[in-house]
N, C-alpha and C positions, 0 to 999 in steps of 0.2 A: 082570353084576349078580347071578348067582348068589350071589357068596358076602356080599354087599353087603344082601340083601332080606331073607334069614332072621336076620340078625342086627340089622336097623334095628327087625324086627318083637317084640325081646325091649327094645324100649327104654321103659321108661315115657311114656306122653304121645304114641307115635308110631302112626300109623295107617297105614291101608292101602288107598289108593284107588284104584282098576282098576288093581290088579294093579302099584302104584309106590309103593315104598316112601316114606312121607311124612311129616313133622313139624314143629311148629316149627324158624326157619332156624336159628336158637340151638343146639336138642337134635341135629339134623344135623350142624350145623356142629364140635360139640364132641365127637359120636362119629369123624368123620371124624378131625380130630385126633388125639382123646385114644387113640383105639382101631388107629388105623393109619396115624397119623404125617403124616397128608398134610396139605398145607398150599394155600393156595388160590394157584392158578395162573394162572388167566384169566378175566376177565369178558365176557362176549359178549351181545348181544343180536339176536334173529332181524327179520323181515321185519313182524314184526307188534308189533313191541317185545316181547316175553320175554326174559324175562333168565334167562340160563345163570352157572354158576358150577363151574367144573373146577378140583377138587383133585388133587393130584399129590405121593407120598411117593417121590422119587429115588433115596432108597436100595434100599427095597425091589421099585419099581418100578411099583407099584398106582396106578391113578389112577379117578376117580370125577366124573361129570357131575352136575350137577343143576338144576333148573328152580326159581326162585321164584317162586314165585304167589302173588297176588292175598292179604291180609290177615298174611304172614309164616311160610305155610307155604311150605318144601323140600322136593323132591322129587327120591331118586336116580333117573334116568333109565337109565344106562350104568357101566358099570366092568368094572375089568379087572385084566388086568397087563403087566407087561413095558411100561411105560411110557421112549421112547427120544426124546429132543428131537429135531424136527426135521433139523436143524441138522448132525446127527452124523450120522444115518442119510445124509442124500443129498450130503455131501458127498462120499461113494466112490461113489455111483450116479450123480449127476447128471455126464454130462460138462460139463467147462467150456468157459466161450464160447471160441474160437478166437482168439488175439492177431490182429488185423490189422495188415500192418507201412505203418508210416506213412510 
């Protein structure tokens, strides 16, 4: 989230609450896009009902978390880069299940 928090914090309207970058989901949602290409990836919600919201730019490889809380504020959580689907990675890692012969 380094390079994610010093640049949410030049954004009109966005704030800065312990130390997580934060703002309307709108002004988040449109810098993520507009500014690096990611597009929304996954919706998940935790143990206590929170909702997360992971964007993901493929090409470049950046990906970015965020919490929405309570009245329409976003907040990045985490990012990164070198963003690799699942998928691809553990195919060559995971061995596969064993044929058993029938």
């Amino acid at each position: 989230m380094k390079y994610l928090l010093p640049l949410l914090l030049f954004i009109p309207g966005v704030a800065q609450a312990q130390q997580t970058a934060c703002g309307t989901a709108q002004k988040v949602h449109d810098f993520l896009v507009n500014d690096y290409g990611e597009k929304p990836f996954a919706e998940m919600k935790d143990e206590k009902d929170r909702q997360f919201l992971m964007y993901v730019n493929p090409d470049t490889g950046t990906w970015t978390v965020t919490q929405i809380a309570d009245g329409g504020l976003m907040c990045g959580i985490s990012s990164g880069k070198n963003f690799i689907p699942a998928t691809k990675r553990f195919e060559t890692t995971i061995p596969k299940k064993p044929e058993i012969p029938g």
